[in-house]
C-alpha positions in Angstrom: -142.6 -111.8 20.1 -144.6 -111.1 23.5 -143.4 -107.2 24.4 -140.1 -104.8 23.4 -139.5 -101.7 26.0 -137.1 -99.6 26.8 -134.8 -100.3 30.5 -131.8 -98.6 31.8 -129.8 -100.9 34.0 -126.6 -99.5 35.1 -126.3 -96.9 32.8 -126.9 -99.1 29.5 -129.9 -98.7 27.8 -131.1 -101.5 26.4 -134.2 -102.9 23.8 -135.9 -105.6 26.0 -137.6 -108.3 24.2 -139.7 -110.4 25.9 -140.4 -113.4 23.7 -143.2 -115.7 23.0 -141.2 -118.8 24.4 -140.9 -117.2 28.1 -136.9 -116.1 26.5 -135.7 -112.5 27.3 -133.5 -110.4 25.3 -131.3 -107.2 25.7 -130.0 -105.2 23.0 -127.5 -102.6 23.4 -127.4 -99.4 20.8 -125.0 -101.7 18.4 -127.1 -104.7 18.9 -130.0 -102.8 17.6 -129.5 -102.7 14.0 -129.0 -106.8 14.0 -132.4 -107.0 16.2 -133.7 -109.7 13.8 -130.4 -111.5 13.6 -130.1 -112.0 17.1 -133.4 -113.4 17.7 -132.3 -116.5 19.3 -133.9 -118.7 16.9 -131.3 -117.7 14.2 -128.4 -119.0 16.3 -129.2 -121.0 19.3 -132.7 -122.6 19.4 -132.3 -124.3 15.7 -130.3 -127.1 17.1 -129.6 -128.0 13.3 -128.0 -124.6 12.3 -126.3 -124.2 15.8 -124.3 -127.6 15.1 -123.6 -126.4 11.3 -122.5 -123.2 12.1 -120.6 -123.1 15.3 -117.5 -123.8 17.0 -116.5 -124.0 20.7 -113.8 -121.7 21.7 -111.9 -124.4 24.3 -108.7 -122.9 22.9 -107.1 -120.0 21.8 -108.5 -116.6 22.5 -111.0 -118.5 25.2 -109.2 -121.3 27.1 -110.0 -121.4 30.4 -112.8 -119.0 30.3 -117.0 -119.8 30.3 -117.8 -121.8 27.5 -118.0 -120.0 24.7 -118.8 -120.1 20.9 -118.2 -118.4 17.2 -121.6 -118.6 15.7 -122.8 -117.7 12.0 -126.3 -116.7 12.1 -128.8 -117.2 10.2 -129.3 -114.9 7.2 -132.0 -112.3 7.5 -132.2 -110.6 3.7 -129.7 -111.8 2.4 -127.6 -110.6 5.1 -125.6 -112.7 8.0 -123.4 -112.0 11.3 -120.4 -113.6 13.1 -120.8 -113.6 16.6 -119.4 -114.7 20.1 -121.6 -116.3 22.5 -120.5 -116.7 25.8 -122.0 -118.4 29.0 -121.6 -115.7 32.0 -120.3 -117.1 35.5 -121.5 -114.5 37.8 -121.9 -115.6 41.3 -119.8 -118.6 40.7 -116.2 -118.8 42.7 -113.3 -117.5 40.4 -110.9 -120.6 40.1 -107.5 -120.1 41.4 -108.9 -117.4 44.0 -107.8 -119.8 47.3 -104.0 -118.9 46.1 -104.4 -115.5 44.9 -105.3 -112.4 47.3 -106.4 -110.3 44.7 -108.8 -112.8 43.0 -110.6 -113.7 46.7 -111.7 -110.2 46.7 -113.1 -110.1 43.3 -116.3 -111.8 41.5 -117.3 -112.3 38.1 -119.2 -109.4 36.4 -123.1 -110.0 35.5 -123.5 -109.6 31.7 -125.0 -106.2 33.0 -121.8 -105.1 34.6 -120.2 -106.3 32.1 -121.8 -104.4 29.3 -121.9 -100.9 31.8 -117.8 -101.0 32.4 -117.4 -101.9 28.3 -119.0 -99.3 27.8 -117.5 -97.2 30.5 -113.8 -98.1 29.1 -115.0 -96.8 25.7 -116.0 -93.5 26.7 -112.5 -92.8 29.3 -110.8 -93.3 25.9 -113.2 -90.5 24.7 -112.4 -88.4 27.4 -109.2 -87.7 27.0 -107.7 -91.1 28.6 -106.2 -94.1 25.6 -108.4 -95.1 23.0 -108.8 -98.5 24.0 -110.7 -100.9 21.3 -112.8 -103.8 21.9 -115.6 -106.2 20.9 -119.2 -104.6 20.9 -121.3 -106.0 23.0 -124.7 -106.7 21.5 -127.0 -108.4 23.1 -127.7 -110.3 26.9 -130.0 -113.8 26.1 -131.4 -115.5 29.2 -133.0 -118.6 27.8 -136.1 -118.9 29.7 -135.3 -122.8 31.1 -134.6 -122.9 34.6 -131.8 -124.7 36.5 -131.7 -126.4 39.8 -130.0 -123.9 42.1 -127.0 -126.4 42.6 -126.4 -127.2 39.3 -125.4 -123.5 37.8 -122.0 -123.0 40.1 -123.7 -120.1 41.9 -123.1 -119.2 45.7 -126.3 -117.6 47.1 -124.7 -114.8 49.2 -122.8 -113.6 45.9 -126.1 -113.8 43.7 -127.8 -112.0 46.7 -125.1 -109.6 46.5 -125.1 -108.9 42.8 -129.0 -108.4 43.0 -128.7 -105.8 45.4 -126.8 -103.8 42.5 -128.7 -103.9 39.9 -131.5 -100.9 39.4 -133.6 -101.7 36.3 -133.6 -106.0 35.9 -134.5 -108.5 37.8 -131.3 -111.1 38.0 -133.5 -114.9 38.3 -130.9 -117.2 40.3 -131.9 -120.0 38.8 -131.5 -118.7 34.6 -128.3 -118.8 33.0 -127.2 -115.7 30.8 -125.5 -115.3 27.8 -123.1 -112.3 26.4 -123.1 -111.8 22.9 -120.5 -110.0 21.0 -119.7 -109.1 17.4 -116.7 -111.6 16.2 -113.4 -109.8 16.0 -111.1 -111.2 13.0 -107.9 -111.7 14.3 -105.9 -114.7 16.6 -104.7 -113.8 20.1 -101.2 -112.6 21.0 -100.6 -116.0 21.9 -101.7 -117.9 18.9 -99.8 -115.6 16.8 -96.7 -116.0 19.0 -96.9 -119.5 17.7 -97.4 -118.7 14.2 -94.2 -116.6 14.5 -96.0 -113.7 13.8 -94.5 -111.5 16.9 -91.8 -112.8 19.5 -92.3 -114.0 23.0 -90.9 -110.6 24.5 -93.6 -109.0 22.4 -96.4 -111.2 23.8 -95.0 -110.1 27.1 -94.7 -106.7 26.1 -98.3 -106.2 24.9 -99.8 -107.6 28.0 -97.8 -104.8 29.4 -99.1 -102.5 27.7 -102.7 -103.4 27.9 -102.1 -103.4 31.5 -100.9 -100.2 31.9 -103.2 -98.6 29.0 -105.7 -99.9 30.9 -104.6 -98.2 33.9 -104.4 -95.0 32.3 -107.9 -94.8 32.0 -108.6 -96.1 35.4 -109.7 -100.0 34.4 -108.0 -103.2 35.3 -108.5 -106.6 34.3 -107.5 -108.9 37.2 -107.4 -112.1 34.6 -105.3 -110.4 32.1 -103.6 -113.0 29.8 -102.5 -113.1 26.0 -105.8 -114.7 25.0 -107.1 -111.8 25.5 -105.7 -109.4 23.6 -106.2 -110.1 19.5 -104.0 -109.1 16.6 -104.6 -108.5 12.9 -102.4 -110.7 10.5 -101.1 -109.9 7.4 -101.0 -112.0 4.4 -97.4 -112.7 4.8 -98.1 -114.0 8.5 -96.3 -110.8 10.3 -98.2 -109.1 12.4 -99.8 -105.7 11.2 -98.0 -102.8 13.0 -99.0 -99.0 13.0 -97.0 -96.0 13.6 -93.3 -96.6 15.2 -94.5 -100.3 14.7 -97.1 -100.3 17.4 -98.8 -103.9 17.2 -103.0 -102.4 17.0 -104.9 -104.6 19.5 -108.5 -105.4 20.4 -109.2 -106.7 23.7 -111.9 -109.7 24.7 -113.4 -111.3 27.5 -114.5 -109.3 30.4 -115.5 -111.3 33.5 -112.9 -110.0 35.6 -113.0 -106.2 34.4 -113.2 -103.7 37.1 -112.3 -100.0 38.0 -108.9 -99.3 39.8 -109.9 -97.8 43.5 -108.6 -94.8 42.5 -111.4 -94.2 39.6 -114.0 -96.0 41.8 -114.0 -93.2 44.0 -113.7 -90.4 41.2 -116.8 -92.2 40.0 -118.7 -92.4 43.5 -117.8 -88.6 44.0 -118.6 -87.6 40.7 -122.2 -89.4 41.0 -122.7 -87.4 44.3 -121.7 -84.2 43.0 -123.9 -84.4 39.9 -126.5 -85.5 42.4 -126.4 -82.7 44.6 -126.4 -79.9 41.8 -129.2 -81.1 40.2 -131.3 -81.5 43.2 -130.9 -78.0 43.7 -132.2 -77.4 40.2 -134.8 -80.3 40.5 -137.6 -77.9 39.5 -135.7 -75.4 37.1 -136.9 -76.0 33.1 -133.3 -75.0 32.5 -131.7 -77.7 34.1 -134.5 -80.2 32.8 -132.8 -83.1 30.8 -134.5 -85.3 28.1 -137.1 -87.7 29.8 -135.7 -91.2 28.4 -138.6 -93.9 26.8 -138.8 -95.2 30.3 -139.7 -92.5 32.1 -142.7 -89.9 32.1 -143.2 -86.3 33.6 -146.3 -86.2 36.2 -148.1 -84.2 38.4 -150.1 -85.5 41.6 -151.8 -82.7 43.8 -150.0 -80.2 42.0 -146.3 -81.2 42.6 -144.1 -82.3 39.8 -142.8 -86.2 39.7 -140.5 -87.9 37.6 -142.1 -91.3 37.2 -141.2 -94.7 36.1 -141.6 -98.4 36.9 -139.1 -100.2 38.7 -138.6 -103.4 36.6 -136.3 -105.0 39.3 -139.0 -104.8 42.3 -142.5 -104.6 39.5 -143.0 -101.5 41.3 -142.9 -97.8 40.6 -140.8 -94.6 41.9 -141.9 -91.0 41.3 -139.1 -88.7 41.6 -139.9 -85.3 43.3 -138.9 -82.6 40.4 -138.5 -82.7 37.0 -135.1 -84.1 36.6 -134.8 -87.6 35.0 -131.4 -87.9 35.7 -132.1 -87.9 39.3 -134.6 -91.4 38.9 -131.7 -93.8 39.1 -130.1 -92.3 42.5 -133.8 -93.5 44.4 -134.3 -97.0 42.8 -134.4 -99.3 45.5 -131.4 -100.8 45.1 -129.4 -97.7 45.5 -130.8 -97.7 49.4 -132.9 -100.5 50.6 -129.9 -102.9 51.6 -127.5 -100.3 52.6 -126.7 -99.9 56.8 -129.0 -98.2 58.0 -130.1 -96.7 61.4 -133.6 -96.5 63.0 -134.8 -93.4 64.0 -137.7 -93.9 65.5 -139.2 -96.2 68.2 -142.6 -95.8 67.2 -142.6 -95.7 62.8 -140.6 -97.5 60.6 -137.9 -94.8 60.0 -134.2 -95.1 59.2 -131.4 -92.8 58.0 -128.7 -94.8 55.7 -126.0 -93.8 53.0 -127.1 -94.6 49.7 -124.9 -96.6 47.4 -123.7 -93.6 45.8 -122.8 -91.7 49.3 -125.9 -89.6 49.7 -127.8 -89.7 53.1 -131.2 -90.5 53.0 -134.0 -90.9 55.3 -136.6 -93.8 54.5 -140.0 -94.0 55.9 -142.8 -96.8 55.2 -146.0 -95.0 55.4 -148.5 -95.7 57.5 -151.6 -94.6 54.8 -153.9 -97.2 54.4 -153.6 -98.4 58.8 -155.9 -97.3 60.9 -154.1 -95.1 63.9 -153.5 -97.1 67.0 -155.9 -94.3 69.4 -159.1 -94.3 71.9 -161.9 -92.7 70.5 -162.8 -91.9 74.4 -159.8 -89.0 74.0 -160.9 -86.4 72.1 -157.6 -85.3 70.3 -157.6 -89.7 69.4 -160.8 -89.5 68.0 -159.7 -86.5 66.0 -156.7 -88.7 64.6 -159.1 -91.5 63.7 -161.7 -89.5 61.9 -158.7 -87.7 59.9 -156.5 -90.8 59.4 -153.1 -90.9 58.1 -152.2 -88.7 54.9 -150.9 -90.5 51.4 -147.4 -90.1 50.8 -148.1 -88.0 48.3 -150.4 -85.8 50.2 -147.4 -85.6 52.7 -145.1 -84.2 50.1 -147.7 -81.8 48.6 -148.0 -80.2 52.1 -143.8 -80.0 53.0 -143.7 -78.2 49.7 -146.6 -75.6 50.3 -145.5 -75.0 53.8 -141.8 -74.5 52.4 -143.6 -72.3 49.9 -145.5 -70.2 52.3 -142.1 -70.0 54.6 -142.2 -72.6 57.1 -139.3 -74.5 56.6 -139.3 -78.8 55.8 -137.0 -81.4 55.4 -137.2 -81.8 51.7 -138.9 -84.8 50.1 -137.3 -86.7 47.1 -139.3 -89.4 46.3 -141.7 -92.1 46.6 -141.7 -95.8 46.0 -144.3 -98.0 45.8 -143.2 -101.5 46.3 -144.1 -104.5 44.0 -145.3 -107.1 46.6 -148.4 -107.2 47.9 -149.7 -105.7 51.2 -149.7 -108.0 53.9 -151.9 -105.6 56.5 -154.5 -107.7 57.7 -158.2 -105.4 56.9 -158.9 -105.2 60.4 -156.3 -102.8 60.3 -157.4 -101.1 57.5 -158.6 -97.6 57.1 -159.8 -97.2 53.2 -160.5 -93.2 54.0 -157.2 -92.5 51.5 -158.0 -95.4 49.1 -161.7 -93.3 48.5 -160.8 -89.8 48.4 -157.5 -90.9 46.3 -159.0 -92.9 43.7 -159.6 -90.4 40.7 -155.2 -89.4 41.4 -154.2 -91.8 38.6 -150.3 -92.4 37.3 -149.5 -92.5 33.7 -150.9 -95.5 33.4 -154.9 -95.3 34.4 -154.8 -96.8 37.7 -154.7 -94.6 40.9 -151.5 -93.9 42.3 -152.4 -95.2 45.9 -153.7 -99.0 45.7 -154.6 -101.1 48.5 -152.2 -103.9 47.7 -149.3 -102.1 47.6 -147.5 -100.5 50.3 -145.3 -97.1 50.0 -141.8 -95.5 51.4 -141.2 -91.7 51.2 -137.7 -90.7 51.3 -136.5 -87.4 52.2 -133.1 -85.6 52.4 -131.3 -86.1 55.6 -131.1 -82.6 56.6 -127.4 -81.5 57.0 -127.8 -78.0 54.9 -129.9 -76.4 52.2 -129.5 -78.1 49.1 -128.2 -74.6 47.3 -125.3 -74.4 49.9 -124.7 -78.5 49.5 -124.3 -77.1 45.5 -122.1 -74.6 46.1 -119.8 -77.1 49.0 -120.3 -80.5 49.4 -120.1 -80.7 53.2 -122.2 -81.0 56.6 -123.2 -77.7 56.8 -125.2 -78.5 59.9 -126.2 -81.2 62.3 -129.3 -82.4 62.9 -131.3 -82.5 66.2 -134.8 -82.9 66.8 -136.6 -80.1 69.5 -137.4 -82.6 72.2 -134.2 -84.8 72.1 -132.6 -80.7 72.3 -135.0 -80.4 75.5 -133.7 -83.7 77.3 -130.3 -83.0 76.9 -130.7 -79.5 78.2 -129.5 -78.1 74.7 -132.3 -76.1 75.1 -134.2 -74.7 78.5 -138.3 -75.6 79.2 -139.2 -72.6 78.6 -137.4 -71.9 75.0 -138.7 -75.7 74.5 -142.3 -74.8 74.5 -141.9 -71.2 73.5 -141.2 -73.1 69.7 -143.5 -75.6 70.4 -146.5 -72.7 70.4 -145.0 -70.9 67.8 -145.0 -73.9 65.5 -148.6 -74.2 66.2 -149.7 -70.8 65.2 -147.3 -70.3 62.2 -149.5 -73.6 61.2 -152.8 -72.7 61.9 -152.2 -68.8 59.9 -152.0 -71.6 57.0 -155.4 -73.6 58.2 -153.0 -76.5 59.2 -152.9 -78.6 62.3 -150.6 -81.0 63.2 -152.9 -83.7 65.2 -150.0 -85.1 66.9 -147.4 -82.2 67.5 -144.1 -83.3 69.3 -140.7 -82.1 69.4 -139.6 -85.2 67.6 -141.3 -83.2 64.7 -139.0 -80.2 64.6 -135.9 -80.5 63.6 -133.1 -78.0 64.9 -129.5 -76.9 63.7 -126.1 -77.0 65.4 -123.5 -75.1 63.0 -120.2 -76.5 62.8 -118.9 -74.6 65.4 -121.4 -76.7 68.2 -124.0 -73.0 68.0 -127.8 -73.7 68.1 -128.9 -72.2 65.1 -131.2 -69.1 65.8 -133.9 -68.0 63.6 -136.9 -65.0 64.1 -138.3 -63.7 67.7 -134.8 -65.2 69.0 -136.4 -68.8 69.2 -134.3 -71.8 67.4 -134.4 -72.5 63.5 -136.1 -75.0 63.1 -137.6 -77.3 60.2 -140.7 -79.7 60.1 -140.0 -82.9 59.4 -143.3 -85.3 59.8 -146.0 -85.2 57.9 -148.4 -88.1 58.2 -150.9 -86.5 60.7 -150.8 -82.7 59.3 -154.7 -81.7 58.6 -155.1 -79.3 56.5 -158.0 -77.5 54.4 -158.9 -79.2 51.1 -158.0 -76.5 49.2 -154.5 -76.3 50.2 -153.5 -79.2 47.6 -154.7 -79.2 43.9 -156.6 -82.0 42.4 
């Protein structure tokens, strides 16, 4: 065994093993207690055991699904388990879906998504919806082998598509994945509607049922059939019945397992509202959750982070607060490859709408270039000698200035990406690298490295986040000060009037903004099309870039 840590993907957390062999291993909360059972040497690997103590399920409760199998394993102390292995068939085409609408539309769960809505059915029944029952899922194997590309099934733009969803895991194209679930005793509706054990209106009738059951609790599973759906047989061959002679099922097999639309938007809704309550709170002890093995509180230049790696990308997020359950709404895959639009002509900016409806602004910082400027212009040579500020040091300084009452955009995290840096040295300034190198993460190394580049991400500004707590709409509209200027929103004189004003409320703080422009401010139009107006009758207004603010050294902590 090479390394066991904790992930989160989806909402699962799950006991990663990584194995000696180059194998990897995921084991949910029930899989856990078998952890030495399902190592795959005790059912898979030992091709002698495997053909002992197996059987393919081509029939019954399985036909027409992934391959799958019953296996025995091994014992471990005296002690053995019956389990179901089955062969996952994400990204491949669903057969039948050229002559059914519904089935174009979908795809095959991951074993992750899979896993996340079992779990998800489990707790609706909790929650006041049907008690549904199914097979626990215990473990995800992905045999280390790899496959030629064309020979798993898989369609690029779908595994593309399902990577761009999972926060947490890496999904490799080219490794197949297995679901493992504890065996349920039983044969399916079908199989005992053969036996005799219940009629053919009650096979009919449970899948019914299950359907609308199912439906209850805001799930639907587009494949449905009697082989899913597995009964308990009594000695005498009748089927066991409960109460009023309900037939007790247990349901299997959940490729095709999905949320209805309508609880897909509760869900979506219910993410964003969470979200913007505890952003407000993103500071307050009270409001402070339980930091999960994965993720560590941590402090760089005096501002709290919620920090942890980012196992899809190999890189690392620190979360601006100290709210863990915040840390999955800024993973990459929440907002890197959602539409987005760029705000700037000059930086890499964009505004998009995160995967879970929240609008962000992303920014790739410049730290680490050397400013494009003439050393012959005085306020250039300034710029160079200062160089561009760390993300971090840019979010240290939107708080104090917030702090001190000059109003930011807020910030909310920053990622460091897991590639390396392609910006050539030439281009290199190494003034940050230097003066950041004794600001180290939880694990030793300094948080700003040379071959990594960074993004900051701050709210889009549409309202203060305790007003967004209280009522979830656009409170305001954002425009910055000189875009307000050109279209005459504001007049010259007003226009510079804030300009100087900005200056000196600054420089009563010992900060200087070595590049100050308009684009900088950010003003407020209510919803009733008003310019916002704050003190001394000029416009509201709210800093928003941060990468050539200079400031005294004393201003941020060490």
């Amino acid at each position: 065994m090479r390394e066991v840590r904790t992930v989160e993907v989806l909402g699962v957390r799950y006991e990663h093993f990584a194995l000696a062999n180059g194998d990897d291993l995921y084991l949910t909360e029930y899989g856990r207690q078998f952890s030495q059972l399902l190592l795959p040497e005790n059912y898979w690997t030992d091709v002698e055991w495997f053909r002992g103590n197996s059987e393919k399920l081509n029939v019954g409760r399985y036909h027409g699904t992934s391959t799958a199998y019953r296996i025995s394993t091994k014992p471990v102390e005296g002690h053995s388990l019956d389990i179901m292995l089955k062969w996952n068939r994400m990204g491949q085409d669903i057969p039948g879906e050229e002559e059914d609408i519904i089935l174009a539309e979908a795809a095959f769960n991951s074993p992750f998504e899979e896993f996340a809505l079992v779990a998800e059915v489990g707790r609706a029944g909790q929650q006041g919806g049907v008690q549904l029952r199914t097979h626990h899922p215990l473990a995800i194997y992905v045999p280390f082998k790899r496959t030629e590309f064309d020979r798993t099934g898989r369609r690029e733009f779908r595994m593309k598509a399902l990577a761009r969803r999972h926060a947490g895991v890496e999904l490799d194209m080219r490794r197949l994945y297995a679901v493992i679930y504890h065996w349920v005793d039983g044969v399916d509706a079908l199989e005992a509607q053969s036996l005799e054990a219940i009629s053919e209106d009650e096979t009919v009738g449970l899948v019914m049922r299950a359907e609308r059951e199912m439906a209850v609790n805001g799930f639907r599973m587009l494949d449905l059939k009697p082989a899913h759906i597995i009964l308990s047989i009594r000695e005498d061959g009748t089927a066991f019945r409960g109460g009023q002679g309900r037939i007790p099922y247990t349901l299997v097999d959940f490729e095709l397992l999905g949320r209805t639309p309508e609880r897909e938007a509760g869900v979506k809704d219910s993410r964003r509202n969470w979200y913007l309550v505890h952003q407000a709170h993103r500071f307050d002890d009270g409001h402070r959750a339980e930091y999960p093995p994965h993720l560590q509180g941590h402090q760089v230049f005096g501002v709290d982070y919620v920090h942890g790696q980012v196992h899809s990308t190999n890189g690392a997020l620190w979360v601006v607060g100290k709210d863990p359950t915040l840390f999955d709404y800024f993973l990459p895959e929440r907002w890197r490859q959602t539409p987005r639009t760029k705000l700037s002509v000059v930086s890499r900016t964009f505004h998009t709408t995160t995967r879970d409806n929240i609008q962000l602004v992303w920014k790739v910082s410049p730290v680490g270039e050397r400013p494009d400027m003439d050393p012959f212009d005085e306020r250039e040579h300034k710029i160079l000698e200062y160089g561009y500020n760390s993300p971090f040091e840019e979010v240290a300084l939107a708080l104090k200035l917030a702090e001190s009452g000059i109003k930011t955009t807020y910030p909310r995290a920053v990622y460091m990406t897991g590639h390396d840096s392609e910006m050539h040295e030439h281009l290199r300034d190494g003034s940050r690298y230097e003066s950041h190198q004794d600001v180290t993460g939880p694990d030793g190394r300094p948080v700003l490295r040379r071959d990594r580049d960074y993004v900051t991400l701050w709210g889009y500004w549409n309202g203060p986040d305790e007003a967004l707590a209280e009522e979830d709409s656009n409170h305001y509209r954002a425009i910055d000060a000189l875009r307000a200027f050109r279209e005459s929103i504001i007049a010259e004189n007003l226009y510079l009037a804030l300009m100087r004003h900005t200056k000196s409320q600054l420089a009563k703080l010992g900060v200087e903004d070595l590049n100050l422009r308009g684009s900088h401010l950010l003003l407020s139009i209510d919803q009733s099309g008003n310019l916002v107006v704050g003190t001394e009758g000029l416009p509201e207004f709210r800093i928003c870039n941060f990468e050539l603010l200079r400031r005294p050294a004393e201003l941020l902590p060490t």
